[in-house]
C-alpha positions as CSV (number, residue, x, y, z in Angstrom):
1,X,16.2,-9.6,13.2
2,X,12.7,-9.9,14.5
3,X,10.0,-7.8,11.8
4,X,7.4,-5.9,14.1
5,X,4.1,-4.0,12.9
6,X,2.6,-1.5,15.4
7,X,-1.8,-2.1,15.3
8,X,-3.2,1.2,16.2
9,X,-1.5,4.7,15.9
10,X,-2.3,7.0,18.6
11,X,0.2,8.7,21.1
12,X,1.4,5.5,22.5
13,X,1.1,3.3,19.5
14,X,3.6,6.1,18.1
15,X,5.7,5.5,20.6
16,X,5.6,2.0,20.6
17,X,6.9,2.1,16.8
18,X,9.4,4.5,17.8
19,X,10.9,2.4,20.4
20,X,10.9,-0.4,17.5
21,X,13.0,1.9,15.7
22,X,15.5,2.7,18.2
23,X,15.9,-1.2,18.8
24,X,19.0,-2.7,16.5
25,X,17.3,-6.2,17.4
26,X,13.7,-5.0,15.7
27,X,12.7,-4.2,12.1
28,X,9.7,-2.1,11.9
29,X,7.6,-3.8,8.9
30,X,4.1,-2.3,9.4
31,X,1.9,0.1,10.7
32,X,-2.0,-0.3,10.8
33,X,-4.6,2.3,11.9
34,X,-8.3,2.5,11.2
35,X,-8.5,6.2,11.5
36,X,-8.8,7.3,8.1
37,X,-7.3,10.5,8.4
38,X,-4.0,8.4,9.2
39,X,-4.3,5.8,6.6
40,X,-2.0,6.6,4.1
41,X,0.4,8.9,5.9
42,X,3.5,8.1,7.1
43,X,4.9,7.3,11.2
44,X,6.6,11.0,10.9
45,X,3.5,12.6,9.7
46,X,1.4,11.5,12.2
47,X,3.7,12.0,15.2
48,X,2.5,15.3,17.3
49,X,5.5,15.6,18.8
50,X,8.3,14.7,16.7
51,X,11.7,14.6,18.5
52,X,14.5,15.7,15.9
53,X,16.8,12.8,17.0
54,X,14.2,10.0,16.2
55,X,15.1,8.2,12.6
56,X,12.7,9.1,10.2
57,X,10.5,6.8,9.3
58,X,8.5,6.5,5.9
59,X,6.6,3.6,6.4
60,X,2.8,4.7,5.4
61,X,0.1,3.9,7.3
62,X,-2.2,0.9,6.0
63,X,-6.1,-0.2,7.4
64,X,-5.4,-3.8,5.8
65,X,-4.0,-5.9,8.4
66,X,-2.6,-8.6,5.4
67,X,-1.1,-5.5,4.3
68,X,0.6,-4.5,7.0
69,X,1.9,-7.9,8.0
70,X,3.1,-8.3,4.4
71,X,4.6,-11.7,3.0
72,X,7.6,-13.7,2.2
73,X,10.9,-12.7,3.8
74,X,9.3,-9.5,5.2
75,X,6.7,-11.1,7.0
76,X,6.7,-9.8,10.7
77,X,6.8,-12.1,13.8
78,X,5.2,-9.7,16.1
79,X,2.5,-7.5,16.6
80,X,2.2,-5.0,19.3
81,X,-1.4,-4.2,19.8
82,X,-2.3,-0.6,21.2
């Protein structure tokens, strides 16, 4: 399982974690925004148009890179930058 986080939260950073999702092969680890009106809510609450079919996702939002990479054993291999 490759761990992913998803660096900046806009429209198509959204749908770069969603497509992460959707991927058996990918494990969404992280998400990392600067926008503080994101920071702290979760994938599904900052989506603007939410398809019913996606799987939800209650990962919150974090401004600390170290944070959103995390450590040990869920320590992602890749970033996607957007």
């Amino acid at each position: 399982m490759i761990r992913v986080i998803v660096i900046g939260l806009g429209p198509i950073g959204i749908a770069c974690a969603r497509a992460v999702l959707d991927e058996a092969h990918l494990q969404l680890v992280g998400l990392l925004d600067v926008d503080p009106q994101k920071v702290g809510k979760t994938l599904d609450e900052c989506d603007e148009r939410p398809d019913p079919d996606d799987e939800p996702c209650h990962l919150r939002i974090t401004q600390s890179l170290d944070q959103a990479i995390g450590s040990g054993d869920s320590k992602a291999h890749v970033a996607i930058l957007k």
